[in-house]
C-alpha positions in Angstrom: 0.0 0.0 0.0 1.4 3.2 -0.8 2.3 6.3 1.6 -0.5 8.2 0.1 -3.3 5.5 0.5 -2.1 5.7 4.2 -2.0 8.9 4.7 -5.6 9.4 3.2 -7.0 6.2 5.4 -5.4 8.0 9.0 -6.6 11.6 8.5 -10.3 10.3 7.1 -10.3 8.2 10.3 -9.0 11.1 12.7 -11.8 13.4 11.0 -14.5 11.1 11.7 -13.2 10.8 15.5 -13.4 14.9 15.8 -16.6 15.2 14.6 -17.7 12.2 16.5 -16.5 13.8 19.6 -18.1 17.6 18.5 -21.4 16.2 18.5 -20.9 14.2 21.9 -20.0 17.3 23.7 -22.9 19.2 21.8 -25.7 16.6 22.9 -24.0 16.6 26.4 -24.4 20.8 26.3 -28.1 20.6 25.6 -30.7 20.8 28.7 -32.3 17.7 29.4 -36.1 17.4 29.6 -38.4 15.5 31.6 -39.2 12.0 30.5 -43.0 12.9 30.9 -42.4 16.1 28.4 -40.4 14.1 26.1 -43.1 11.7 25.9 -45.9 14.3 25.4 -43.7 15.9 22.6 -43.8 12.2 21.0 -47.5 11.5 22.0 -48.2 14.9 19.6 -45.6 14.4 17.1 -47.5 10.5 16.3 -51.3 10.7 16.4 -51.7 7.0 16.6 -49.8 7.3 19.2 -52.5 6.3 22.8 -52.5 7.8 26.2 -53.8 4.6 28.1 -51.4 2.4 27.1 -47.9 3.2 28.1 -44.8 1.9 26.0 -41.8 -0.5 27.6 -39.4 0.2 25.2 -40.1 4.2 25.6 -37.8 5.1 28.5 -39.9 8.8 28.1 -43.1 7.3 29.6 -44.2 7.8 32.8 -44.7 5.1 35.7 -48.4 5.6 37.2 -48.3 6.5 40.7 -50.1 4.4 43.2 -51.5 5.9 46.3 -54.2 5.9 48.8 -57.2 8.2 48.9 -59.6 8.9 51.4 -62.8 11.0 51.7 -63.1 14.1 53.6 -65.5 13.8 56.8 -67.2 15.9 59.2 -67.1 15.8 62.5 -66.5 16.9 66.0 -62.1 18.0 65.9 -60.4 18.5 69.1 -57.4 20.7 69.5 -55.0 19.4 72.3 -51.2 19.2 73.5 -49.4 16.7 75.2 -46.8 18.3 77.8 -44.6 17.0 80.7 -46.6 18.1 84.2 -44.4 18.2 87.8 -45.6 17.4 90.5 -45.9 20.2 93.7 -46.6 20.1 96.8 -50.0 22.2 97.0 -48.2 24.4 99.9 -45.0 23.7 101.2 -43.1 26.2 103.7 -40.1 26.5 105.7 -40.3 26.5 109.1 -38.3 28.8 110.8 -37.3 30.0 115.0 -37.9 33.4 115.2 -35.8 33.1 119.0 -32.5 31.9 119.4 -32.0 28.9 121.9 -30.9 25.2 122.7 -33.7 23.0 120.8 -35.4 21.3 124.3 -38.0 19.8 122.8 -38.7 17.9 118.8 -41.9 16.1 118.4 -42.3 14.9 114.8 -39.9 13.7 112.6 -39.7 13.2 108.9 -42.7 11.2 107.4 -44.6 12.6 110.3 -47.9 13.8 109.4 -49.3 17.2 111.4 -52.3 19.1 112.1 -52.6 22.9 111.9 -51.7 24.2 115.4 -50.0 21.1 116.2 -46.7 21.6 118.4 -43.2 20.8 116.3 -40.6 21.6 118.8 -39.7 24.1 121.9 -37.1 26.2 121.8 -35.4 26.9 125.6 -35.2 30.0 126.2 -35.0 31.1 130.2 -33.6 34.4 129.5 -36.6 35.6 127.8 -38.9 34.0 130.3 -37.4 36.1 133.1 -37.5 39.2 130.9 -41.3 38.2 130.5 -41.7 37.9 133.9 -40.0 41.7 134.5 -41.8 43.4 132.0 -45.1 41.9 133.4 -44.3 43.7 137.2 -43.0 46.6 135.2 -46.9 47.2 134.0 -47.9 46.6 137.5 -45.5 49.1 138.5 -46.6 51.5 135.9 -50.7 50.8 137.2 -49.9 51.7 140.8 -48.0 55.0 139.9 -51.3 56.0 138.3 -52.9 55.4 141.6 -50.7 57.2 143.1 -50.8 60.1 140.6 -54.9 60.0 141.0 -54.2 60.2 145.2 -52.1 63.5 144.1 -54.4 65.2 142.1 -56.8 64.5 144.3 -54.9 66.1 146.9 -54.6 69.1 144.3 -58.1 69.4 143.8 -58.9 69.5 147.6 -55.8 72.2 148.3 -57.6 74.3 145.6 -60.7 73.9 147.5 -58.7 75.3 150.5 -57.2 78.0 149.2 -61.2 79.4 148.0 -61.9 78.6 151.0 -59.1 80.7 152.9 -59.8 83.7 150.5 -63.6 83.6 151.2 -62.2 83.7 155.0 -59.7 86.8 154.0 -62.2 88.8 151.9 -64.9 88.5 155.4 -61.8 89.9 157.4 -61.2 92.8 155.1 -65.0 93.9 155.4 -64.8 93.1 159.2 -61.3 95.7 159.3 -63.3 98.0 157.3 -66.0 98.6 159.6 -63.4 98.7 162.6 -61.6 101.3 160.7 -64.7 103.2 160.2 -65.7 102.7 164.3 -62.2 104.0 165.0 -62.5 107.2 163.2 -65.8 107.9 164.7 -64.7 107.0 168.0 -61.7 109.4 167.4 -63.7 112.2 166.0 -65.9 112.3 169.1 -62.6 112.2 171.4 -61.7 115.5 169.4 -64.7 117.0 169.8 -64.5 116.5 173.8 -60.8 117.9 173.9 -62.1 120.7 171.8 -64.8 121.6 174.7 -61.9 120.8 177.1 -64.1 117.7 178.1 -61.2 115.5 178.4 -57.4 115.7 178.3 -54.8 115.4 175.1 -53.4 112.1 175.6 -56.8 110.6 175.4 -57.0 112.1 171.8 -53.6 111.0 171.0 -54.5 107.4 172.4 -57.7 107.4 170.0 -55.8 108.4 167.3 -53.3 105.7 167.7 -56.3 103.2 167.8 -57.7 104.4 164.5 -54.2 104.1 163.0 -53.9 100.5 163.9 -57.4 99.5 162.6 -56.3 101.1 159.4 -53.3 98.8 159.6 -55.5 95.7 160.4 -57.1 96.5 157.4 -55.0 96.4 154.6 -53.2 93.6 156.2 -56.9 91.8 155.4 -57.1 92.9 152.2 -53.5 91.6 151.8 -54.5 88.5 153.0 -57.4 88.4 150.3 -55.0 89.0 147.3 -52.8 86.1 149.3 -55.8 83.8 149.5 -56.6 84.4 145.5 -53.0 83.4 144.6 -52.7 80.0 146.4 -55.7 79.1 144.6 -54.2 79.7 141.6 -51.0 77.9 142.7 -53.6 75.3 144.1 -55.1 75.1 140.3 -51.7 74.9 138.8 -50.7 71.7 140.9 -53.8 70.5 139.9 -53.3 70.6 136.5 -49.3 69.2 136.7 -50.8 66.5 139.0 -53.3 65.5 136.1 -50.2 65.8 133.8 -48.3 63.5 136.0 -51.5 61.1 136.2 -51.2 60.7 131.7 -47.7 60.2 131.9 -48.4 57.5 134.4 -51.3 56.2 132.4 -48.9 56.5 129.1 -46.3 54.5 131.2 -48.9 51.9 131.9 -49.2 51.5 127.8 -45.6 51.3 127.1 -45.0 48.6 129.9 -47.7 46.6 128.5 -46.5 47.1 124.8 -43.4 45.6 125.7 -44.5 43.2 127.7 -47.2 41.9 125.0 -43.9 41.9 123.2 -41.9 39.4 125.1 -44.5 37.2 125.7 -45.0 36.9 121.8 -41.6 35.9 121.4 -41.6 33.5 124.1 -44.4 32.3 122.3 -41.9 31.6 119.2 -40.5 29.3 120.9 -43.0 26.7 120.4 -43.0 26.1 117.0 -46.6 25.1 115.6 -47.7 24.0 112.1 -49.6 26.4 109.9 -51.3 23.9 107.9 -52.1 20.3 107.8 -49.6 18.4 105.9 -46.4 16.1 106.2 -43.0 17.0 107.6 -40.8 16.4 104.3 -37.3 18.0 105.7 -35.8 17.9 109.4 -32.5 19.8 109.9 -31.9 19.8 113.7 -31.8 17.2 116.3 -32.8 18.0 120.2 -30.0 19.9 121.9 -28.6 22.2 118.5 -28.9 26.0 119.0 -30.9 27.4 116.9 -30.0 30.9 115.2 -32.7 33.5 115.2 -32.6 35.7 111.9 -34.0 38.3 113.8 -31.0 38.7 115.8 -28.7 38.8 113.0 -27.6 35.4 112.2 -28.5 33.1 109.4 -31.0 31.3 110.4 -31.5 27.6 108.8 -34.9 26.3 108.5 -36.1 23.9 111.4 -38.5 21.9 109.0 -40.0 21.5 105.7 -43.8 21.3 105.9 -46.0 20.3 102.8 -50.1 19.7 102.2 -50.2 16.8 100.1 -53.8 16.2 100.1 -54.4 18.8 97.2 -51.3 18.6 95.1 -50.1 21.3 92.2 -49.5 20.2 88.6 -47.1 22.3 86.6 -47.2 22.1 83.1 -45.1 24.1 80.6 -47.7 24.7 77.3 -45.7 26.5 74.1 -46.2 29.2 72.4 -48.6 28.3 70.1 -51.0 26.8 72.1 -50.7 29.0 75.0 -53.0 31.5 73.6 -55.5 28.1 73.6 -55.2 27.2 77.4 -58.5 28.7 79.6 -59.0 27.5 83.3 -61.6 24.8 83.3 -60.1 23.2 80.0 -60.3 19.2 80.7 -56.8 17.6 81.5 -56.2 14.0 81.4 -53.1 13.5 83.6 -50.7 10.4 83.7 -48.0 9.9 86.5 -45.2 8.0 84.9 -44.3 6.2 88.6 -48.4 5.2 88.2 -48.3 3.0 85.7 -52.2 2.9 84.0 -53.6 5.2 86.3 -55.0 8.3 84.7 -56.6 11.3 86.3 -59.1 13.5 84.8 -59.2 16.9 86.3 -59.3 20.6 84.8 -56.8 23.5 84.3 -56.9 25.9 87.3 -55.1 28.7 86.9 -53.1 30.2 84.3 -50.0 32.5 84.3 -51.1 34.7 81.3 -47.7 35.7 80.4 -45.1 33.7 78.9 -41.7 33.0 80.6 -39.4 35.3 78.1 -36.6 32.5 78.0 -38.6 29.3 76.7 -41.5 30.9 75.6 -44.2 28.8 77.5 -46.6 29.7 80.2 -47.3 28.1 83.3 -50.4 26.1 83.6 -51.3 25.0 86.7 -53.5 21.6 87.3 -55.5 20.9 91.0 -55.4 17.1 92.1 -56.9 15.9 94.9 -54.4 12.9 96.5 -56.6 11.2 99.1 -55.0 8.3 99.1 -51.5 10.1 99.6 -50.2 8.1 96.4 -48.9 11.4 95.0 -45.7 12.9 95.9 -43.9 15.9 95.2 -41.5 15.7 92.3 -43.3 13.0 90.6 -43.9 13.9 86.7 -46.1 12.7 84.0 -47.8 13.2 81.1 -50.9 16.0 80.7 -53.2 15.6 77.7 -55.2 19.2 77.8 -58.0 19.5 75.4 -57.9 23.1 74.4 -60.6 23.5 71.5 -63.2 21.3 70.2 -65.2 22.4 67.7 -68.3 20.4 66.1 -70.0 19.6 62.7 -66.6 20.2 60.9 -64.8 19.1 57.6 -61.6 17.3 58.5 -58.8 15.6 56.4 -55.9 13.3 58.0 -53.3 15.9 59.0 -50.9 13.4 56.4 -52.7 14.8 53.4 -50.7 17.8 53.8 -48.3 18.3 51.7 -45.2 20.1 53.3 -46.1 22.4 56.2 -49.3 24.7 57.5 -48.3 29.0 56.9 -50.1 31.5 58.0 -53.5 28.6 58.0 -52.7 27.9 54.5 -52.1 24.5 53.0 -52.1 22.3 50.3 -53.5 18.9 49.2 -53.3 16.4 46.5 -57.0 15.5 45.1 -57.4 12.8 42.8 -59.4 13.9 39.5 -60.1 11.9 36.2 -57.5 9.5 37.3 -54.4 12.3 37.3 -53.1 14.0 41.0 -54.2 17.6 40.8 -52.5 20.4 43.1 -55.3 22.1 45.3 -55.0 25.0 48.3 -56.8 24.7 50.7 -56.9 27.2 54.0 -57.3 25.0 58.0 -58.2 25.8 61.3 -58.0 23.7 64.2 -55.1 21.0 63.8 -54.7 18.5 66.6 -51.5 16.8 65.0 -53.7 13.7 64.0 -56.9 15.6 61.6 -57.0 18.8 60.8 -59.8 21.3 60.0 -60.6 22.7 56.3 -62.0 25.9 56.5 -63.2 26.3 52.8 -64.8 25.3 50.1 -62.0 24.1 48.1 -62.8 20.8 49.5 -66.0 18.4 48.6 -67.3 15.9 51.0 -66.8 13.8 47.9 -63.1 14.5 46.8 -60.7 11.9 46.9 -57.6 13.2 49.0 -54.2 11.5 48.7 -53.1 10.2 51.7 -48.6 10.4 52.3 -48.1 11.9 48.9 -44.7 11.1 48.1 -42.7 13.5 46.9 -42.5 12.3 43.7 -45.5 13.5 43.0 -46.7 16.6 40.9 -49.9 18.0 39.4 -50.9 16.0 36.5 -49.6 13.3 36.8 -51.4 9.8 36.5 -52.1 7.9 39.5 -53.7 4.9 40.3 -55.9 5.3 43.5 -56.7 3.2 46.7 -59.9 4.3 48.5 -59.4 4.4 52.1 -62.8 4.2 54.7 -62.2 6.3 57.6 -64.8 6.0 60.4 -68.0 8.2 61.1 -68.0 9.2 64.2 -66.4 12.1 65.8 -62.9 12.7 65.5 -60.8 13.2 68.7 -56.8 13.2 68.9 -55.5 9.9 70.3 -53.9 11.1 74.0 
């Protein structure tokens, strides 16, 4: 063979392997189109072609989807949520000494059930039963100073009665000088009218004179003796009133010895310890013999007991956000203690917080349980189903006939039409996790809902459908 032949036969074979390889990378360039497109673009490019009968040897056909379908229903829906509930102690308190002393006397234990009023332990304290015992003769001290300031103003009252009594007796000496005064100068007059007629001698005159003079002086020395009499009785008022004065300080002493003697005899009263409710003794911290530390006298003072009712007990529950708004005392609960294996207890929601703890975002919801058989104990937890809506005479779907998630109360479904899955929105109310509500009309009693759509499927495509029969009675979530 010559050169030429060969060159000819390699460079015709390396042309074909270029343009073999051009197209390769072309094809592998182009987008690729959905096997179901494809085989619509061939079902129009061949009329003879038939929709019912799909080809093998077509790797563009379809598969037809087989699912389950079920009808919606109405009924009664109930909206509920299952959360973890602890377990408290209705009331539960720390006992406390408000004295500080040697612990002389302990008379329950732990375990030990108590009575309100019931005595827990004594405290010794002999110090502030002497102090008791002063304070108490310090308010009889105080009572018999009042007597005695009553015996004083008494005494007060009668030297002001004196002193009128003396002036009264001062004023009737004053009248009695005055008309001895006025004898006196008549008497004297008539001695000078004798001495004038030379009836008598001079010293007789002098002598009457000298008598006049002193009734004169016996006279002001009774009107001095009134103005004296009027003063003491005003000094008589005066220790009248400070012995009154005296007598409400005494009676003001009286209060303040009985003050703090009602004071010391309600601390020696803290030192019995009582119980402030019925309940069980749960914590015990001392023994007979430990001093106690008061807090009140600066120390820190460590609780003597632990006291809790357990015949009413409190259920805690934590409810979420989004059912929180939901929760309403009186809403049913159907409480199961984990410890109590089988036993369930139906009871109601009590009391609500009505704000939402800013950390977890749930509220507390508190449940009421009666434990009269004392089977209940703090701490125990369990399982609260609390029915928060129910609503009646409803259309309701399984809540797996959605198809990805609820937004905003809008949704979506798969409803099986002329034998092809069609895409349909629907908008839903109350969802209990197992059915869920349709609020619309984009729904017919009659539809054909597909149950677990895979994800696989889209609108328009073929399926082959399963009728499931769901019961006819109401509808209530499974606890």
């Amino acid at each position: 063979m010559s050169n030429r032949l060969m060159r000819w036969i390699f460079w015709s074979a390396a042309g074909v392997m270029v343009a073999a390889t051009a197209f390769s990378f072309y094809r592998y360039m182009q987008p690729r189109r959905p096997l179901h497109s494809a085989n619509a673009s061939a079902k129009k490019s061949d009329p003879d072609a038939t929709s019912s009968e799909p080809d093998p040897e077509d790797p563009g056909t379809p598969e037809v989807a087989s699912v389950k379908v079920v009808h919606p229903t109405r009924g009664t829906i109930e909206r509920s949520t299952v959360q973890v509930g602890t377990v408290e102690a209705f009331n539960s308190v720390k006992v406390h000494a408000q004295v500080s002393g040697y612990l002389k006397k302990q008379a329950v234990d732990i375990g030990s059930r108590v009575k309100a009023g019931d005595v827990l332990a004594v405290v010794d304290v002999p110090v502030l039963e002497k102090l008791v015992e002063k304070n108490d003769a310090l308010v009889e001290l105080a009572k018999e100073r009042v007597k005695q300031m009553n015996a004083k103003v008494e005494i007060a009252k009668a030297d002001v009665e004196a002193a009128k009594a003396q002036v009264l007796f001062a004023e009737a000496n004053a009248l009695a000088s005055n008309a001895w005064v006025t004898f006196r100068a008549l008497q004297h007059q008539r001695v000078k009218d004798l001495f004038a007629s030379r009836s008598i001698e001079e010293k007789v005159v002098d002598e009457s004179k000298e008598r006049l003079e002193a009734a004169k002086e016996s006279s002001n020395a009774s009107r001095a003796a009134v103005v004296t009499a009027k003063a003491q009785v005003g000094s008589a008022n005066a220790k009248v009133h400070l012995a009154e004065a005296d007598l409400g300080e005494a009676g003001a002493q009286v209060k303040v010895a009985r003050a703090e003697f009602e004071r010391t005899r309600v601390q020696l009263a803290y030192a019995t310890i009582i119980a402030p409710f019925d309940g069980k003794i749960s914590e015990r911290t001392f023994v007979p013999g430990d001093f106690i530390h008061s807090a009140a006298d600066g120390g820190s003072s460590q609780s003597l007991f632990t006291i809790e009712r357990t015949d009413l007990m409190r259920v805690v529950v934590q409810v979420p956000d989004e059912d929180a708004r939901h929760a309403d005392p009186g809403d049913p609960v159907m409480f199961e203690i984990t410890a109590l294996k089988g036993v369930k207890f139906m009871t109601k929601i009590a009391r609500v917080a009505g704000a939402e703890d800013r950390r977890t975002r749930m509220m507390r919801v508190e449940l009421d349980l009666p434990n009269p058989k004392n089977q209940i104990h703090p701490g125990m937890y369990g399982k609260a189903t609390i029915l928060l809506d129910k609503v009646s005479d409803r259309l309701v779907i399984p809540r797996n006939c959605i198809v990805g998630k609820v937004v905003d109360g809008k949704a979506t479904v798969f409803v099986h039409r002329e034998g092809r899955a069609q895409r349909v929105p629907i908008k839903v109310g109350v969802d209990n996790g197992v059915r869920i509500e349709v609020l619309e009309d984009g729904l017919k009693a009659t539809d054909e809902i597909v149950l677990d759509p895979p994800s696989s499927l889209f609108s328009g495509l073929e399926i082959n459908a399963t009728l499931i029969e769901q019961a006819k009675e109401n509808i209530v979530a499974a606890p």
